[in-house]
C-alpha positions in Angstrom: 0.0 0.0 0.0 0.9 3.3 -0.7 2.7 5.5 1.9 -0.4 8.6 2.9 1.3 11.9 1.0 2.3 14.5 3.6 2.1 18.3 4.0 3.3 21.2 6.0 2.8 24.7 5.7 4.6 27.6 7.3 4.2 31.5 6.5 7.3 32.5 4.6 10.2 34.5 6.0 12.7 36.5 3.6 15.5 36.0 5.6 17.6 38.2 3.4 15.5 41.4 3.2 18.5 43.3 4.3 21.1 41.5 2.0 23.3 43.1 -0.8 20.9 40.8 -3.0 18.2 43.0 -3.7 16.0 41.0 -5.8 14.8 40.2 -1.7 14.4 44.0 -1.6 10.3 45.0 -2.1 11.3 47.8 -4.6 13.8 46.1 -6.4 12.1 43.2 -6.9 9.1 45.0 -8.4 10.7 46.7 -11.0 12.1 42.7 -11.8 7.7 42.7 -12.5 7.8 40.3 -9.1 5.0 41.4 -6.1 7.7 41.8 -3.9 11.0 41.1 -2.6 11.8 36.8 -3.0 12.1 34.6 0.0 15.4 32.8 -1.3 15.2 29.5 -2.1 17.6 28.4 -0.4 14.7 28.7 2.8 12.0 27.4 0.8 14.5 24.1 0.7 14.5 24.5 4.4 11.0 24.5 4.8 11.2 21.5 2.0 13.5 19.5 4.4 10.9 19.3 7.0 8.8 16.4 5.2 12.1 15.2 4.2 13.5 14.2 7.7 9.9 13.5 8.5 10.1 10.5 5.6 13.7 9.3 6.1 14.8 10.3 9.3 17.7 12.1 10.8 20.0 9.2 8.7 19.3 11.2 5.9 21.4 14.6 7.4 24.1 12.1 7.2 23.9 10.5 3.9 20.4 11.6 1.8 20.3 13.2 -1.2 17.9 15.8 -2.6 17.2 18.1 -5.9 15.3 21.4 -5.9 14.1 23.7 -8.7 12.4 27.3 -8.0 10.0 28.0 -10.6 7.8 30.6 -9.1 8.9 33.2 -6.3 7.5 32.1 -2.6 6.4 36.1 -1.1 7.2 37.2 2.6 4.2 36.4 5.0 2.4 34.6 2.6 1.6 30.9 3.3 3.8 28.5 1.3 2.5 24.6 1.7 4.5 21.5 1.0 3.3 18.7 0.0 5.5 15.0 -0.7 4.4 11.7 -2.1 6.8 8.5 -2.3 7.1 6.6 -5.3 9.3 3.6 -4.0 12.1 4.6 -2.5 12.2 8.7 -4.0 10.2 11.2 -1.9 8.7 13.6 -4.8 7.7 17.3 -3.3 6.3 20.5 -4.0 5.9 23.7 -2.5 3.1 26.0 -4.0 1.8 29.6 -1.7 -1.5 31.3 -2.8 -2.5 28.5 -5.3 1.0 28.7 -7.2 3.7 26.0 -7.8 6.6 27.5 -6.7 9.3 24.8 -6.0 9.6 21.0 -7.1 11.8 18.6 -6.2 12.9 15.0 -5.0 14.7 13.5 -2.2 16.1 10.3 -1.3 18.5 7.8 0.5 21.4 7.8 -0.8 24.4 5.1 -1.1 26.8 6.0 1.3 29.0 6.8 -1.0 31.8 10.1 -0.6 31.8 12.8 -3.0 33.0 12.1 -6.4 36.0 14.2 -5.7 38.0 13.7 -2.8 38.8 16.7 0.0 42.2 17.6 -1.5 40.7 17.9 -5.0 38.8 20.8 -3.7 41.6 23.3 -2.8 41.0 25.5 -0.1 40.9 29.7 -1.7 40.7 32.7 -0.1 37.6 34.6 -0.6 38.3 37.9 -2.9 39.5 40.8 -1.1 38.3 43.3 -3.5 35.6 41.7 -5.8 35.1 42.0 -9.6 31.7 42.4 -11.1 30.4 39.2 -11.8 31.2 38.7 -15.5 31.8 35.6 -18.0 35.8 36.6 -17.3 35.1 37.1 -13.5 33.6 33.7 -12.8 35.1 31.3 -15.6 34.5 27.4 -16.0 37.4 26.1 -14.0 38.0 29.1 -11.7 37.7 28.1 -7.7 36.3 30.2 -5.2 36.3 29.8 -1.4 34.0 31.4 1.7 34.5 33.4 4.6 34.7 30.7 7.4 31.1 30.5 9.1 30.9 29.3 12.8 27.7 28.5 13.2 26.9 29.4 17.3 23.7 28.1 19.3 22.6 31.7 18.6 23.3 31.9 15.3 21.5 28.2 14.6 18.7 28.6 16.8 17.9 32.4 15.2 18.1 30.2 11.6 15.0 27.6 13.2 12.9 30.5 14.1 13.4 32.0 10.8 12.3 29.2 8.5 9.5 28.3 11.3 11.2 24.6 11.8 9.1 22.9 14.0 11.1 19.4 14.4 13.1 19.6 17.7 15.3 17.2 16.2 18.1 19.9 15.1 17.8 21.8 18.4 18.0 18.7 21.3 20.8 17.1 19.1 23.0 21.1 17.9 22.7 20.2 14.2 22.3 22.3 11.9 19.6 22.7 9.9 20.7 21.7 6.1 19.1 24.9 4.6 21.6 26.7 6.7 24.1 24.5 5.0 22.5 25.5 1.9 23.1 28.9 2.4 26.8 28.4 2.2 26.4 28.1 -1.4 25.5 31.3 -2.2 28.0 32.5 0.2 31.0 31.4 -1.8 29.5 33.3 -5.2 28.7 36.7 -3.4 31.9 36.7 -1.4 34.1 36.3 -4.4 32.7 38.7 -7.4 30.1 41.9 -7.3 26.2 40.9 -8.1 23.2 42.9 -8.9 20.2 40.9 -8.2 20.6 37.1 -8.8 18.5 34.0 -8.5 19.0 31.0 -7.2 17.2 28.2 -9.6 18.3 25.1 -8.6 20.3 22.7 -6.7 21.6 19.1 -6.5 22.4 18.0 -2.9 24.2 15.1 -1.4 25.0 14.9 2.4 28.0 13.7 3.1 27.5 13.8 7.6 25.7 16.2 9.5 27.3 19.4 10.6 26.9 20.2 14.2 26.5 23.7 16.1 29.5 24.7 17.4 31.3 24.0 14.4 33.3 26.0 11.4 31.4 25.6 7.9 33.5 27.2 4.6 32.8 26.3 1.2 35.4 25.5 -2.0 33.7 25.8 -5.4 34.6 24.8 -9.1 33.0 27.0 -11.6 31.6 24.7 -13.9 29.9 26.4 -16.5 29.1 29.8 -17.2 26.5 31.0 -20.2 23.5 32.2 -21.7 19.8 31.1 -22.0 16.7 33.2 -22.4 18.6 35.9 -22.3 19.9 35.4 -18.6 23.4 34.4 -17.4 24.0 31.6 -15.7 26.6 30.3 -13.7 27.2 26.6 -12.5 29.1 25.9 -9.3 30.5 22.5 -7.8 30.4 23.1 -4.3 32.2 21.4 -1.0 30.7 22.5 2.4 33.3 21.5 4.9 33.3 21.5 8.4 36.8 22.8 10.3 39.2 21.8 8.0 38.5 18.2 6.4 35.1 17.2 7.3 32.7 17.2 4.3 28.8 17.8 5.2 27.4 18.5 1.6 28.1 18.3 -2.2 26.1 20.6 -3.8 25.6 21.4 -8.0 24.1 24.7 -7.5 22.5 26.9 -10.4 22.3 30.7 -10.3 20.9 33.5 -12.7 23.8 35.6 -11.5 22.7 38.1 -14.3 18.8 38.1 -15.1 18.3 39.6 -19.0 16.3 42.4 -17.0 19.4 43.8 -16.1 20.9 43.3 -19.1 18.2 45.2 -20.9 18.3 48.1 -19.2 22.2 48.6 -19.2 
């Protein structure tokens, strides 16, 4: 018999209303033609996540893997519902707000298995001191990039729950933190290294590698891995390692980013 699909709603929070990112600002955003400033997708992962430790369990922080694809902006305050369904072993999911698909994705188990790299193929780069404008010569395929180390405090963890409304105490009585916070890292390691406008996240490719704990150091190393043009927007592909201190892998992530949307483009 088929497993009973699940849902969760939460009201979304823009976590990054106050960011250099301005496609989270209200103004901004509505000269993009958007309602208002975008919760970032890297939260409405987060609030996918919930379902997905509901299904698999807290083994899957350690070694699950999950895709995500934003397809429609998820507003501040407005009520965003997920919704997941198995089909076998693969937890399909969805995230809609006001009657609009916003997010799909899938999650499963995965094999255990370490990232296709190892550690040292990922050298460890200082973030830029003084950043370039994000360009097709400022972020080319091949180029690494590296974060500002991140120690992620109780404060700092437990301000992240409240913020994406996470209701499992699993991450709190056990100091992990909360894979949308790992997440986040990703799109650290592009805005720390060249100059944006406003940029969108679009998709991502996740596979946990062990569970990062509070308390901890989190940096991520990136590969470019592919940098072009479709629609009209520019996009940039990045092979990312979160590591904890200085040789623990938590995540392998494929991460997609507009970094230039043709809006701006059109009106330069």
């Amino acid at each position: 018999m088929a497993a009973a699909p699940l849902s969760y709603e939460v009201i979304a929070n823009n976590l990054s209303r106050e960011a250099e990112n301005k496609i989270h600002d209200d103004a901004v955003a509505r000269r993009f033609g958007f309602t208002g400033g975008l919760v970032p997708g890297v939260e409405v992962y987060a609030y996918a996540c919930h379902l997905i430790v509901r299904r698999f369990g807290a083994e899957w922080l350690d070694r699950g893997v999950a895709e995500c694809r934003f397809l429609k902006p998820v507003y501040d305050g407005r009520r965003a519902r997920v919704t997941a369904e198995s089909d076998g072993d693969v937890l399909a999911w969805k995230v809609e707000s006001e009657g609009v698909l916003c997010a799909t994705g899938t999650a499963a188990m995965g094999d255990g298995r370490a990232a296709p790299r190892a550690i040292v193929d990922y050298p460890v780069v200082q973030p830029a001191t003084d950043r370039p404008p994000a360009s097709e010569a400022t972020i080319p395929p091949g180029a690494w990039f590296g974060s500002k180390p991140l120690r992620v405090t109780s404060e700092l963890a437990a301000d992240y729950l409240v913020g994406v409304a996470e209701t499992d105490s699993l991450y709190a009585a056990q100091g992990i933190v909360h894979p949308g916070q790992i997440l986040r890292l990703c799109n650290y390691v592009l805005a720390q290294n060249v100059v944006l406008g406003p940029w969108i996240h679009v998709a991502s490719k996740i596979r946990n590698l062990g569970r990062a704990r509070v308390g901890e150091t989190l940096t991520a190393r990136a590969r470019v891995d592919g940098n072009y043009e479709r629609k009209g927007h520019l996009f940039v592909d990045l092979d990312v390692l979160v590591v904890a201190g200085d040789d623990r892998p938590v995540a392998q992530v494929a991460h997609t980013a507009i970094y230039r949307p043709r809006q701006v483009i059109e009106a330069a």
